[in-house]
mmCIF file of the N, C-alpha and C atoms, coordinates in Angstrom:
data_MODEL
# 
_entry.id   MODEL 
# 
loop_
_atom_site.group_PDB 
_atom_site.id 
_atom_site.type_symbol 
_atom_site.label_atom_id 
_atom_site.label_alt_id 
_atom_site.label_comp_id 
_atom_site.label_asym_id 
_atom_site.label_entity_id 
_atom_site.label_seq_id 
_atom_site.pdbx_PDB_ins_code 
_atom_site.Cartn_x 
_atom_site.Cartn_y 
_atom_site.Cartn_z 
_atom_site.occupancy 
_atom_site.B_iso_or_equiv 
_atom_site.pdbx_formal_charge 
_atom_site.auth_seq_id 
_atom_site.auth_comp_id 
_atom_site.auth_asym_id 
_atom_site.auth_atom_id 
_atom_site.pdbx_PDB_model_num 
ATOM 1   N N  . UNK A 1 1  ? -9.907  1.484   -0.878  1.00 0.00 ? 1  UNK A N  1 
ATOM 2   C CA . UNK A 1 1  ? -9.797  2.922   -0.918  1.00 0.00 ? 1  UNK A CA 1 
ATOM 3   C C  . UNK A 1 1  ? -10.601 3.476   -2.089  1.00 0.00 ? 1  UNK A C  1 
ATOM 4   N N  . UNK A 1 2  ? -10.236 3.020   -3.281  1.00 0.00 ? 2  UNK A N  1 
ATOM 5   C CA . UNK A 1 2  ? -11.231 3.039   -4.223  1.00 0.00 ? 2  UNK A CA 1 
ATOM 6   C C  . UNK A 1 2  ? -12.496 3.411   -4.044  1.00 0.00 ? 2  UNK A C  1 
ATOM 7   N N  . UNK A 1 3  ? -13.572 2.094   -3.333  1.00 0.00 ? 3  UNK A N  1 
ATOM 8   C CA . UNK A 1 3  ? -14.749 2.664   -3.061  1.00 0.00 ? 3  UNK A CA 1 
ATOM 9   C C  . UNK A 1 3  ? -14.995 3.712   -2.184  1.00 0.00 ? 3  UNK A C  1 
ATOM 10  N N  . UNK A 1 4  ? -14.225 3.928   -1.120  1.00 0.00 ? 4  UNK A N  1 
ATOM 11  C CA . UNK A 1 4  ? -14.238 5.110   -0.514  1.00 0.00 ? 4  UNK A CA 1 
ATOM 12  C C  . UNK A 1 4  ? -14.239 6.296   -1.341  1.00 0.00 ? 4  UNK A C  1 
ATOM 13  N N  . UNK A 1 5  ? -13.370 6.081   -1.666  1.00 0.00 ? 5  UNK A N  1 
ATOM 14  C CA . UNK A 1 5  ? -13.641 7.665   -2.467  1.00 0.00 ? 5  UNK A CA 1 
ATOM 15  C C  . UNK A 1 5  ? -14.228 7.665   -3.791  1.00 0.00 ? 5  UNK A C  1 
ATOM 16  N N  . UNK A 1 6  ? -15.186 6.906   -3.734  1.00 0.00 ? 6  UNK A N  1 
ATOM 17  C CA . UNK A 1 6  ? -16.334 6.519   -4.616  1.00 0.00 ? 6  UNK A CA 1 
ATOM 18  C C  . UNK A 1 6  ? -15.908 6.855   -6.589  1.00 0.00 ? 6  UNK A C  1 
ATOM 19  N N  . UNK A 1 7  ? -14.705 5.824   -6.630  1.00 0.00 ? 7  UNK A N  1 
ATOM 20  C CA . UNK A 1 7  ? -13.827 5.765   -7.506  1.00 0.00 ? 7  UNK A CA 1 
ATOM 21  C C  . UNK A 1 7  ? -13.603 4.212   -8.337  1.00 0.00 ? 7  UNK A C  1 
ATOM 22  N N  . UNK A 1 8  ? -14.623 3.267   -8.216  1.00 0.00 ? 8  UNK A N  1 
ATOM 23  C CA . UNK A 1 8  ? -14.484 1.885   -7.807  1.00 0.00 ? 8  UNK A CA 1 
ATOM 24  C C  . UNK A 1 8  ? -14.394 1.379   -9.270  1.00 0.00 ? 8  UNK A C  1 
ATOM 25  N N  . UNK A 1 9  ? -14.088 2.476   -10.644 1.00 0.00 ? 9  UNK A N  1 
ATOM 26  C CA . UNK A 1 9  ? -13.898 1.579   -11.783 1.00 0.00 ? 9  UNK A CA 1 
ATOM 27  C C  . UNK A 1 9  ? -12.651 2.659   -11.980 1.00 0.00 ? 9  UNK A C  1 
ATOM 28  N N  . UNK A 1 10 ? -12.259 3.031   -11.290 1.00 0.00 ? 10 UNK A N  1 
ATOM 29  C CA . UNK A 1 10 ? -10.645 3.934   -11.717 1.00 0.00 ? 10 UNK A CA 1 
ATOM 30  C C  . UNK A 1 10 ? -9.871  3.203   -11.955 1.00 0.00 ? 10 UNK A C  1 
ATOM 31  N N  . UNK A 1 11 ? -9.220  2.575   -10.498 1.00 0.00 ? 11 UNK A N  1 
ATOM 32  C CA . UNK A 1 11 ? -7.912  1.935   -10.517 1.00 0.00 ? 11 UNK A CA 1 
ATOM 33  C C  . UNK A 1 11 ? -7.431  0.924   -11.678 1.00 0.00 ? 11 UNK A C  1 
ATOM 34  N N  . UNK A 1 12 ? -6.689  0.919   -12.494 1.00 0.00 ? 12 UNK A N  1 
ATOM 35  C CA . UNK A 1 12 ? -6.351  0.565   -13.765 1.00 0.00 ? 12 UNK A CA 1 
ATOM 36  C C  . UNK A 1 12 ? -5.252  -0.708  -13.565 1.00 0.00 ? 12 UNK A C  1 
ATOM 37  N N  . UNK A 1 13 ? -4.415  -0.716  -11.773 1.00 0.00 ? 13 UNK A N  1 
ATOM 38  C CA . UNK A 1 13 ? -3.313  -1.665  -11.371 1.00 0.00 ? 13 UNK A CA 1 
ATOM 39  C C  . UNK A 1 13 ? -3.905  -2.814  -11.344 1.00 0.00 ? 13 UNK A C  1 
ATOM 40  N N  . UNK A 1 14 ? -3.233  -4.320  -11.314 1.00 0.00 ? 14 UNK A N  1 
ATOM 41  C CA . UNK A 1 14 ? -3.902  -5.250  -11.529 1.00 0.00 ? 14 UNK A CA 1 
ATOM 42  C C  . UNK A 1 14 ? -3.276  -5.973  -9.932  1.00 0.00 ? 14 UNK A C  1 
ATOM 43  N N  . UNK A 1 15 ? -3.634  -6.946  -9.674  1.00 0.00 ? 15 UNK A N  1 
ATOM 44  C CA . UNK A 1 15 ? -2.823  -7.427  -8.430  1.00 0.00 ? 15 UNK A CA 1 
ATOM 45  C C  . UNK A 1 15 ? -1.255  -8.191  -9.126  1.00 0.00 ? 15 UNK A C  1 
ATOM 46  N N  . UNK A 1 16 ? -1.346  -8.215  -10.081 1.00 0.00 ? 16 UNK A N  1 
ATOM 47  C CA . UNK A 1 16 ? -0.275  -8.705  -10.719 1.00 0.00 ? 16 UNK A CA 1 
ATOM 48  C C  . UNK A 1 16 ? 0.918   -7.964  -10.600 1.00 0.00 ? 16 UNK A C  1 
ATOM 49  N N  . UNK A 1 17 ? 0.345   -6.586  -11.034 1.00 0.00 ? 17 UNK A N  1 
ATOM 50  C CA . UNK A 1 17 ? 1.207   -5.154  -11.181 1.00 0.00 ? 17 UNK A CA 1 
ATOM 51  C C  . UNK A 1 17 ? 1.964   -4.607  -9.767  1.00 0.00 ? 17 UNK A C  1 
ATOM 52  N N  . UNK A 1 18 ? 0.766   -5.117  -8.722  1.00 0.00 ? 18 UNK A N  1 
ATOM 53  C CA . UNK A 1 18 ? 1.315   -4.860  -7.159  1.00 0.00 ? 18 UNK A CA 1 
ATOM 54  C C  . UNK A 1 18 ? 2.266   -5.352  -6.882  1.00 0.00 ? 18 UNK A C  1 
ATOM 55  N N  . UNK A 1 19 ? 1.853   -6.737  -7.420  1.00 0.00 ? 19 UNK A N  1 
ATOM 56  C CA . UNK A 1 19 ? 2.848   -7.917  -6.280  1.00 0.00 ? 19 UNK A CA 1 
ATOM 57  C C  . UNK A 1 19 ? 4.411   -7.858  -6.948  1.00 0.00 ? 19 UNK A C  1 
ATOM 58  N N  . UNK A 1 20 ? 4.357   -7.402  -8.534  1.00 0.00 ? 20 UNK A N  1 
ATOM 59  C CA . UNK A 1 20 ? 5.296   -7.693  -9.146  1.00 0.00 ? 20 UNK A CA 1 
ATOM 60  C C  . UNK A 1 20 ? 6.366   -6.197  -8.326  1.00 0.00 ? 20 UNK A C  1 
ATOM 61  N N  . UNK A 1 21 ? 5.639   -5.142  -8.834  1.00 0.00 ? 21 UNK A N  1 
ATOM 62  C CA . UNK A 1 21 ? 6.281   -4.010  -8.287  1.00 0.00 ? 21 UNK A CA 1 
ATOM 63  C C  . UNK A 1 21 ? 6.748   -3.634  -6.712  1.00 0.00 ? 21 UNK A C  1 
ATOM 64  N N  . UNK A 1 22 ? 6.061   -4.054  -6.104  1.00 0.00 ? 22 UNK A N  1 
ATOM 65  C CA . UNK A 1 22 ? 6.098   -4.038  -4.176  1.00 0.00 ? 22 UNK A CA 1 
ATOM 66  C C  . UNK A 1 22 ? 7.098   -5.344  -4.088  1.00 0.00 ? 22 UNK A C  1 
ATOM 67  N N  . UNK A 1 23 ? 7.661   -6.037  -4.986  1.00 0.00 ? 23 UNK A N  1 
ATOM 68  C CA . UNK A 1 23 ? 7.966   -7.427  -4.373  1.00 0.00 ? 23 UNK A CA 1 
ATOM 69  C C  . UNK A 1 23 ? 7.711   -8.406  -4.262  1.00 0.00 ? 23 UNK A C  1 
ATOM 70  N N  . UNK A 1 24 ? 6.343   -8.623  -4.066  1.00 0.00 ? 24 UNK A N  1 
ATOM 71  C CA . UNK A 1 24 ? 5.329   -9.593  -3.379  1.00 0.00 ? 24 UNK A CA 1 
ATOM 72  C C  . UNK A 1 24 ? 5.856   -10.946 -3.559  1.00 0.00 ? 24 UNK A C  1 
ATOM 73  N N  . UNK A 1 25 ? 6.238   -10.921 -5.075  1.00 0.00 ? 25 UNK A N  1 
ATOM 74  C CA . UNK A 1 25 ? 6.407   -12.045 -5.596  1.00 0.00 ? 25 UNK A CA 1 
ATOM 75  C C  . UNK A 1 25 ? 7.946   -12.452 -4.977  1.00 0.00 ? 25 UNK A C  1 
ATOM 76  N N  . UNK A 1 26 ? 8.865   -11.766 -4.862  1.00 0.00 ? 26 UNK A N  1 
ATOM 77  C CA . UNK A 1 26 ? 10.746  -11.981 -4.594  1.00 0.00 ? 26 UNK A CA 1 
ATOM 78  C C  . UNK A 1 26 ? 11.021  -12.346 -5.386  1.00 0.00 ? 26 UNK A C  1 
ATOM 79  N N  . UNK A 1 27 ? 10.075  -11.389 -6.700  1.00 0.00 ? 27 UNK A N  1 
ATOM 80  C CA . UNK A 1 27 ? 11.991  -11.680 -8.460  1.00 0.00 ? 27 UNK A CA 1 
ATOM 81  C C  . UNK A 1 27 ? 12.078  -10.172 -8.378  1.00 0.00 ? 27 UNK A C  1 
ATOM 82  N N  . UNK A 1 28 ? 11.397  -9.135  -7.654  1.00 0.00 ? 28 UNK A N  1 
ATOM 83  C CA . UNK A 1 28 ? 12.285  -7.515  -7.922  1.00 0.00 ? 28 UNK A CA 1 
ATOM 84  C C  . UNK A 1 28 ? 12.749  -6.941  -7.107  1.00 0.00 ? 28 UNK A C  1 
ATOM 85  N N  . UNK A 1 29 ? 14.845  -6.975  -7.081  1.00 0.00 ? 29 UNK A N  1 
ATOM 86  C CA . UNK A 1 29 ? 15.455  -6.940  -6.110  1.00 0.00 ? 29 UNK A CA 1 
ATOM 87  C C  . UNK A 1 29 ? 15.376  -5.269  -5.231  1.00 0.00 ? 29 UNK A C  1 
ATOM 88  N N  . UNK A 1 30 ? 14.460  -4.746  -6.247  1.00 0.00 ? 30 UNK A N  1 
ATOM 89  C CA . UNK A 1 30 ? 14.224  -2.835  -5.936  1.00 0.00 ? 30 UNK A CA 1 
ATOM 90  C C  . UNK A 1 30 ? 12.822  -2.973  -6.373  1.00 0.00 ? 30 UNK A C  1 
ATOM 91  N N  . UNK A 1 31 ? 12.185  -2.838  -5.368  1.00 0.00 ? 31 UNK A N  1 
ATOM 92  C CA . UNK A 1 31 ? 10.724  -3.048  -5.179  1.00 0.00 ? 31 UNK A CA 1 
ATOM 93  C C  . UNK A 1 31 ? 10.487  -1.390  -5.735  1.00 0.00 ? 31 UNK A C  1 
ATOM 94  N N  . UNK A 1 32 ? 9.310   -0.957  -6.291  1.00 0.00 ? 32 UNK A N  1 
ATOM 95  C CA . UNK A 1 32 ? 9.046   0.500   -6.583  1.00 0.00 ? 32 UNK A CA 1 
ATOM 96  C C  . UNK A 1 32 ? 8.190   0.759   -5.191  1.00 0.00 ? 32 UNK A C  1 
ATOM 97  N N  . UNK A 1 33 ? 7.625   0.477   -4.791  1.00 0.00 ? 33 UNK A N  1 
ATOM 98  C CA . UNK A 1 33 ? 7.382   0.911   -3.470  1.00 0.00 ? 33 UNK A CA 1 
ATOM 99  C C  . UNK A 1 33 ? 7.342   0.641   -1.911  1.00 0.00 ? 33 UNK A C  1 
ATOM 100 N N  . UNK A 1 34 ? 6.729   0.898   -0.837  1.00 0.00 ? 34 UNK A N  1 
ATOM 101 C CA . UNK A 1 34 ? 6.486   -0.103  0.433   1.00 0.00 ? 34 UNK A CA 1 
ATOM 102 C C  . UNK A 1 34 ? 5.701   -0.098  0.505   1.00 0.00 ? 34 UNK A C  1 
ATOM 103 N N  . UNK A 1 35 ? 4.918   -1.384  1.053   1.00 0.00 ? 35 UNK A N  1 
ATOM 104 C CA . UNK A 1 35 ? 3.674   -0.825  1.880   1.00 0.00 ? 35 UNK A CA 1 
ATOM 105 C C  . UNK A 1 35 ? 3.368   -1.820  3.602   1.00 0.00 ? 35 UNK A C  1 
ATOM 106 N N  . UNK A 1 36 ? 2.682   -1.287  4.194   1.00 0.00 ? 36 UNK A N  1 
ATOM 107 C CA . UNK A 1 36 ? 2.543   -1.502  5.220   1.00 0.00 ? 36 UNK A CA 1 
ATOM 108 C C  . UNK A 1 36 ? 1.053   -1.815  5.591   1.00 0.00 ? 36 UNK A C  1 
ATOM 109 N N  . UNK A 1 37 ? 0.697   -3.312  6.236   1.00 0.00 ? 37 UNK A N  1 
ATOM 110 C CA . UNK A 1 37 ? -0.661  -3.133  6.221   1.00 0.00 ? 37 UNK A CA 1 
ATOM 111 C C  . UNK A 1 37 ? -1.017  -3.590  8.082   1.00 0.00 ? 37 UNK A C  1 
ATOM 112 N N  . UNK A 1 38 ? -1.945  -2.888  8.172   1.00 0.00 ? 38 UNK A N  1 
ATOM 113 C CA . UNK A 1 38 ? -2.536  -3.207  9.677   1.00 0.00 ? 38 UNK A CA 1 
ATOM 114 C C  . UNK A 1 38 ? -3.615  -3.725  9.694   1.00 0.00 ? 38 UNK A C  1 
ATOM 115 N N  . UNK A 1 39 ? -2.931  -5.049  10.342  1.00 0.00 ? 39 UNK A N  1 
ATOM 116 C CA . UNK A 1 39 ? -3.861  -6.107  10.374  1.00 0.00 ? 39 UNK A CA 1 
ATOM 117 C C  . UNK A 1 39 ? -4.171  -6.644  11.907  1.00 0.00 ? 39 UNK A C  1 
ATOM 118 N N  . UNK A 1 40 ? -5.707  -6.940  12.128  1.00 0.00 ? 40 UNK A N  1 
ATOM 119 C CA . UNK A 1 40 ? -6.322  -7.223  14.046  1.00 0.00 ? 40 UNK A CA 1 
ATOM 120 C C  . UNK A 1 40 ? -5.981  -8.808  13.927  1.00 0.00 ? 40 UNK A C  1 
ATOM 121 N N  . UNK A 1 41 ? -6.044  -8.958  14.896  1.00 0.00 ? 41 UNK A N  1 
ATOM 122 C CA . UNK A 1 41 ? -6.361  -10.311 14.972  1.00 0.00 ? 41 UNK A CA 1 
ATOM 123 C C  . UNK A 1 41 ? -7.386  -10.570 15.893  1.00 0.00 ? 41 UNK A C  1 
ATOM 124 N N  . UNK A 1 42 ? -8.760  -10.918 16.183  1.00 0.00 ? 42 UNK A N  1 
ATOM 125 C CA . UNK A 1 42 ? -9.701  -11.326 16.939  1.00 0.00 ? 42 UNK A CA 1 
ATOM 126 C C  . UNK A 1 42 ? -9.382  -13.003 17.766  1.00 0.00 ? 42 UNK A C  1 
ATOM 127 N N  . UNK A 1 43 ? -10.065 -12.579 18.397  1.00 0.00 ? 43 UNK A N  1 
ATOM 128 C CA . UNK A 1 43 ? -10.071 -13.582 19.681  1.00 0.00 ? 43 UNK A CA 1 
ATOM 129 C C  . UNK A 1 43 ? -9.769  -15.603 19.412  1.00 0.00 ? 43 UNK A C  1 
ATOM 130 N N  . UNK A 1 44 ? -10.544 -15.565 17.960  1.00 0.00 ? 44 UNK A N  1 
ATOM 131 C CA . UNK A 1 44 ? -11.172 -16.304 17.152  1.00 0.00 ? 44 UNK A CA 1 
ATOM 132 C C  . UNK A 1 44 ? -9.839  -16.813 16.001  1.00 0.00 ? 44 UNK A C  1 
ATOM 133 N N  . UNK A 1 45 ? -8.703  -16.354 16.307  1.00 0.00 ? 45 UNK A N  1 
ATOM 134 C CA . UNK A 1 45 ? -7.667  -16.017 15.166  1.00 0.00 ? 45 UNK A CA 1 
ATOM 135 C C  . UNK A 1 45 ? -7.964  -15.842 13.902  1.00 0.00 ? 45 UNK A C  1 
ATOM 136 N N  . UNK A 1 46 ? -8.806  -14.960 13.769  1.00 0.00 ? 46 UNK A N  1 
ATOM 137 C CA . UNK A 1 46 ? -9.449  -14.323 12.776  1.00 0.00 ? 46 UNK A CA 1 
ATOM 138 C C  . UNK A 1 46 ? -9.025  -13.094 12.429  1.00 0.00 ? 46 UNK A C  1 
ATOM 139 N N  . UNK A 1 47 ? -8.202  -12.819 11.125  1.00 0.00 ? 47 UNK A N  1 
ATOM 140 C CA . UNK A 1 47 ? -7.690  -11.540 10.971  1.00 0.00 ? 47 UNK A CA 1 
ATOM 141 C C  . UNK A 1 47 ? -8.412  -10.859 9.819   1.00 0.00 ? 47 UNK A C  1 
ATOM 142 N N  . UNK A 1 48 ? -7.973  -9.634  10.377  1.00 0.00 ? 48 UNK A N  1 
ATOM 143 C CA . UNK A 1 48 ? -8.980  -8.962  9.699   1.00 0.00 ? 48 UNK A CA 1 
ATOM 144 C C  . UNK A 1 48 ? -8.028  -7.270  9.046   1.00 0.00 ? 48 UNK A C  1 
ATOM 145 N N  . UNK A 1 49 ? -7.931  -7.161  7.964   1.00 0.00 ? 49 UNK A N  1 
ATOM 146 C CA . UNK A 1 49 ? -6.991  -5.653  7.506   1.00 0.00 ? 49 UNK A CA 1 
ATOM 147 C C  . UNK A 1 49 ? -7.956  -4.467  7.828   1.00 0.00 ? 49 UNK A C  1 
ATOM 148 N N  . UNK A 1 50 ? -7.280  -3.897  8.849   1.00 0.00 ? 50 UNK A N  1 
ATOM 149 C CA . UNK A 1 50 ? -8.200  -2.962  9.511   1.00 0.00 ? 50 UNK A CA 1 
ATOM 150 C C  . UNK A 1 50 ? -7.683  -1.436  8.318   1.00 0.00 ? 50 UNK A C  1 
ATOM 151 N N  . UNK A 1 51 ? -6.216  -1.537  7.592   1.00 0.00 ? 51 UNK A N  1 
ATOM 152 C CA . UNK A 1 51 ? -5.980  -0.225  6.463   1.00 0.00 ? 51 UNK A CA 1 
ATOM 153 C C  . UNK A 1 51 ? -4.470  -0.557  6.068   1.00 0.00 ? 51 UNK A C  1 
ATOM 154 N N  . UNK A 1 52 ? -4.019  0.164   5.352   1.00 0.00 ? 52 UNK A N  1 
ATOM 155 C CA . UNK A 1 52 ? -2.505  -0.131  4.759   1.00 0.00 ? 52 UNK A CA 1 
ATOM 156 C C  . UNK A 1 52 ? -2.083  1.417   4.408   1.00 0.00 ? 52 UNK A C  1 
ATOM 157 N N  . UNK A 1 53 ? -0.826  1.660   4.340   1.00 0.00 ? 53 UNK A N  1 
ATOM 158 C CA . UNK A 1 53 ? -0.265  2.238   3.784   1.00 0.00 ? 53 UNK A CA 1 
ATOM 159 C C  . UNK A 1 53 ? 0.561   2.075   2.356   1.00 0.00 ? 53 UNK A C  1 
ATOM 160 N N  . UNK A 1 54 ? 1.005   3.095   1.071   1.00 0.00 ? 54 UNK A N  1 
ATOM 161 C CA . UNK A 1 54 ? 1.852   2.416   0.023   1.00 0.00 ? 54 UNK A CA 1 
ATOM 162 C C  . UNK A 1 54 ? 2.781   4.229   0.354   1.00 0.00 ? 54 UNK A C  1 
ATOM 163 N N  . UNK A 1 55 ? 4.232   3.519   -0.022  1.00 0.00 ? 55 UNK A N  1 
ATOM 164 C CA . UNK A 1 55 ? 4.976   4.779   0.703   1.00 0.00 ? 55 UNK A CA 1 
ATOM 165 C C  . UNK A 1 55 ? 6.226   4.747   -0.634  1.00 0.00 ? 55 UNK A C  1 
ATOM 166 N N  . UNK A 1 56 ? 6.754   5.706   -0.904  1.00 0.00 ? 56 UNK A N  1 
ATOM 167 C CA . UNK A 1 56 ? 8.182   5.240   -1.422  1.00 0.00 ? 56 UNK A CA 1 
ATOM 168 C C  . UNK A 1 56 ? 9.221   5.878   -1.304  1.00 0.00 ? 56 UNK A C  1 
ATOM 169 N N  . UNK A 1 57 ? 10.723  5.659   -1.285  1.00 0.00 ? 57 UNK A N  1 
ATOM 170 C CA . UNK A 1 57 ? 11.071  7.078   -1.523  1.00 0.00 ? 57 UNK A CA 1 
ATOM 171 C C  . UNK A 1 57 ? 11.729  7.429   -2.947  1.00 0.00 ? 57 UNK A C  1 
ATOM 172 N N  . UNK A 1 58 ? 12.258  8.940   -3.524  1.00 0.00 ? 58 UNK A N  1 
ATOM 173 C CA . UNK A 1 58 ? 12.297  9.352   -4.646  1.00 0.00 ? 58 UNK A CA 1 
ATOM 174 C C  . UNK A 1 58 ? 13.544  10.587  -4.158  1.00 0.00 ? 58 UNK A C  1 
ATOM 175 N N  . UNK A 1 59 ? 13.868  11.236  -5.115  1.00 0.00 ? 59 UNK A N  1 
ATOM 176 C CA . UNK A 1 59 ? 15.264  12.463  -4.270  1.00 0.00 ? 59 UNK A CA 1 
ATOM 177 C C  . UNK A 1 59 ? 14.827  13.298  -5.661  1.00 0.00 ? 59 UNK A C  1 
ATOM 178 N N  . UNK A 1 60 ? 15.250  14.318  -4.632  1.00 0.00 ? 60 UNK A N  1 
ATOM 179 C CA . UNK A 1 60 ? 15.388  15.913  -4.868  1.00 0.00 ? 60 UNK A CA 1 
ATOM 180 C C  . UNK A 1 60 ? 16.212  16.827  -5.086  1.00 0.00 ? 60 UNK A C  1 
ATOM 181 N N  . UNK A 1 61 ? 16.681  17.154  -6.309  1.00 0.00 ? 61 UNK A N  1 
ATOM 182 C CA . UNK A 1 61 ? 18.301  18.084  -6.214  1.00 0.00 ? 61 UNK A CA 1 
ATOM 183 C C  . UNK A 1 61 ? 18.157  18.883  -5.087  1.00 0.00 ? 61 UNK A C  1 
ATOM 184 N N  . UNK A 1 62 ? 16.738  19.306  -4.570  1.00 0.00 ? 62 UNK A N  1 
ATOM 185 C CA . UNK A 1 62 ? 17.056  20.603  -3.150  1.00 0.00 ? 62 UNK A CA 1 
ATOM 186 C C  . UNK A 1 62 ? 17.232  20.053  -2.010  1.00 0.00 ? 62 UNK A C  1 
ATOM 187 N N  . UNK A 1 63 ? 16.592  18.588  -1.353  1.00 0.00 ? 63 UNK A N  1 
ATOM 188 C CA . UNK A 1 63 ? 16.397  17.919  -0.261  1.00 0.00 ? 63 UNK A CA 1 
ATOM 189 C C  . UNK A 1 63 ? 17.447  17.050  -0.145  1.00 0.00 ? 63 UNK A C  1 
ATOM 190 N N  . UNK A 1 64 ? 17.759  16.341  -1.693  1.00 0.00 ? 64 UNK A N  1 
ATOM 191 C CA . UNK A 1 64 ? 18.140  14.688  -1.395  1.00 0.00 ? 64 UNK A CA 1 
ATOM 192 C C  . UNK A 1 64 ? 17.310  13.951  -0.915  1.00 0.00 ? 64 UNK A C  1 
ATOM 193 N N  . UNK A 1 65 ? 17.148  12.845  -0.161  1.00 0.00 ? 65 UNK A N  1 
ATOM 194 C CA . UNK A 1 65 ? 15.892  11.283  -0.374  1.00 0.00 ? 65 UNK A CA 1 
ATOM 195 C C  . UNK A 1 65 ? 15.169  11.839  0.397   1.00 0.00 ? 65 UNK A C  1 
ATOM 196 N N  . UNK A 1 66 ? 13.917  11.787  -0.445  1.00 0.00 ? 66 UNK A N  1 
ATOM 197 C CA . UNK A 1 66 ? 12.534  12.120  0.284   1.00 0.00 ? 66 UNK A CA 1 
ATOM 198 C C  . UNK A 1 66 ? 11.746  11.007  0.206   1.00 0.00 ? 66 UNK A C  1 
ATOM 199 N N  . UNK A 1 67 ? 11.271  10.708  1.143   1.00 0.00 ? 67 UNK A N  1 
ATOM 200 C CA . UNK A 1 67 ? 9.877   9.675   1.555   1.00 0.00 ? 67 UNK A CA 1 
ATOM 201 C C  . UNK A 1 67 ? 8.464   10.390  1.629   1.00 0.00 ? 67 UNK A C  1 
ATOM 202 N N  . UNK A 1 68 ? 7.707   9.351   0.397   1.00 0.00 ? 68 UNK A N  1 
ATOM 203 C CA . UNK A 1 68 ? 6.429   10.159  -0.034  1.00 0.00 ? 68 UNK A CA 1 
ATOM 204 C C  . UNK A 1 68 ? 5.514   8.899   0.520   1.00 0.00 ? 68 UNK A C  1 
ATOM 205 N N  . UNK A 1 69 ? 4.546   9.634   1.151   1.00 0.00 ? 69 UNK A N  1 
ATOM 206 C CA . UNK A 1 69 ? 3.658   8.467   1.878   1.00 0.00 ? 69 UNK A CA 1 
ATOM 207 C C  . UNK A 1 69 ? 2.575   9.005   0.707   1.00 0.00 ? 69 UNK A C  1 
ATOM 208 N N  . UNK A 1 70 ? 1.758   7.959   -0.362  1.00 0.00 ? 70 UNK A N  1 
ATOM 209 C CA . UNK A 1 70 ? 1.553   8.203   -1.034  1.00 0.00 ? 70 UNK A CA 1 
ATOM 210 C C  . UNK A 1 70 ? 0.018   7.315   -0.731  1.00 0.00 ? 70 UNK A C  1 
ATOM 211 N N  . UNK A 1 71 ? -0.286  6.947   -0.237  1.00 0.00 ? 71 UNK A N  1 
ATOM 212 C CA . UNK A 1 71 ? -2.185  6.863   0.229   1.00 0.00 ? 71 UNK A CA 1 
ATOM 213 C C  . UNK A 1 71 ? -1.643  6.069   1.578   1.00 0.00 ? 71 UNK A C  1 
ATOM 214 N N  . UNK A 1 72 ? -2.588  6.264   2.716   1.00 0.00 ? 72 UNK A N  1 
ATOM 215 C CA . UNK A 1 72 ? -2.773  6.269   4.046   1.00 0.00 ? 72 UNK A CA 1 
ATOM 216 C C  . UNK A 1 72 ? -4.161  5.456   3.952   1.00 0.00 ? 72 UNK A C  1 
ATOM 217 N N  . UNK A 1 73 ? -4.867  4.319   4.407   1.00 0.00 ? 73 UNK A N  1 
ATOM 218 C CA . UNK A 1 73 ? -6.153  3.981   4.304   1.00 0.00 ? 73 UNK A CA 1 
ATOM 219 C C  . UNK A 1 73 ? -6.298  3.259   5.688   1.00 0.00 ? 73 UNK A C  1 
ATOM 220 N N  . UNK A 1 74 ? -7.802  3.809   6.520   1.00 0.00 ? 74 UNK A N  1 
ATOM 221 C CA . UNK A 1 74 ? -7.909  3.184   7.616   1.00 0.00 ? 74 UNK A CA 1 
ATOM 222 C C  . UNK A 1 74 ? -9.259  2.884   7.353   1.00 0.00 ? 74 UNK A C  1 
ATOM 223 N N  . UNK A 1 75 ? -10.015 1.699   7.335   1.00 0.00 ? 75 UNK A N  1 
ATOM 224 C CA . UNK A 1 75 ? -11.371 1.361   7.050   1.00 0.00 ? 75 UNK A CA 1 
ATOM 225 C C  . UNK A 1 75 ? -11.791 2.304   8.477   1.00 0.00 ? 75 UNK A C  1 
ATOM 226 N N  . UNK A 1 76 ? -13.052 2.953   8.149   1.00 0.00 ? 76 UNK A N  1 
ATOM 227 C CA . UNK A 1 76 ? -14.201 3.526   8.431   1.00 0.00 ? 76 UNK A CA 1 
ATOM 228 C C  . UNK A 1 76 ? -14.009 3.102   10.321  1.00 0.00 ? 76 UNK A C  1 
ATOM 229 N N  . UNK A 1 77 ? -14.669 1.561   10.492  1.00 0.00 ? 77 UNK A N  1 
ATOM 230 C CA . UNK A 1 77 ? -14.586 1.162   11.626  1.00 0.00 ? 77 UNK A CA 1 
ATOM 231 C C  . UNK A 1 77 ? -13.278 0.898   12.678  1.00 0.00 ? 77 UNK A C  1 
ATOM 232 N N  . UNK A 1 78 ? -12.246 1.313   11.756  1.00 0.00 ? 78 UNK A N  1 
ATOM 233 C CA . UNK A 1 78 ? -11.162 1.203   12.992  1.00 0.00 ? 78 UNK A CA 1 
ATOM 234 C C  . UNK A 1 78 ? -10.901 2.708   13.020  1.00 0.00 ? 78 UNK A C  1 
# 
């Protein structure tokens, strides 16, 4: 997403920071966020991440629990 939006020395998260915070790893029993990734699989069983989502939710004294879809990414070709 980064290079897309032609941003490719911004992101400051490390994959460390992801895996630790999303879970990835299974030592944080309250992950800070979700994410969701869509992935093809070709003929070849060759997969390929066609985009992902990172989502979380957070609350609101006016709403109560709100779900913030917080970047949406679909590569170009899908």
């Amino acid at each position: 997403m980064a290079d897309f939006e032609d941003m490719s020395d911004y992101p400051k998260l490390t994959e460390s920071d992801l895996l630790r915070d999303g879970n990835f790893d299974g030592l944080n029993p309250n992950p800070l966020f979700n994410s969701h990734v869509a992935e093809l699989v070709k003929e070849n069983d060759q997969k390929i991440i066609a985009g992902y989502t990172i989502s979380y939710f957070t609350y609101s004294t006016w709403q109560g629990k709100v779900f913030f879809l917080e970047d949406i990414y679909v590569k170009p070709d899908y």
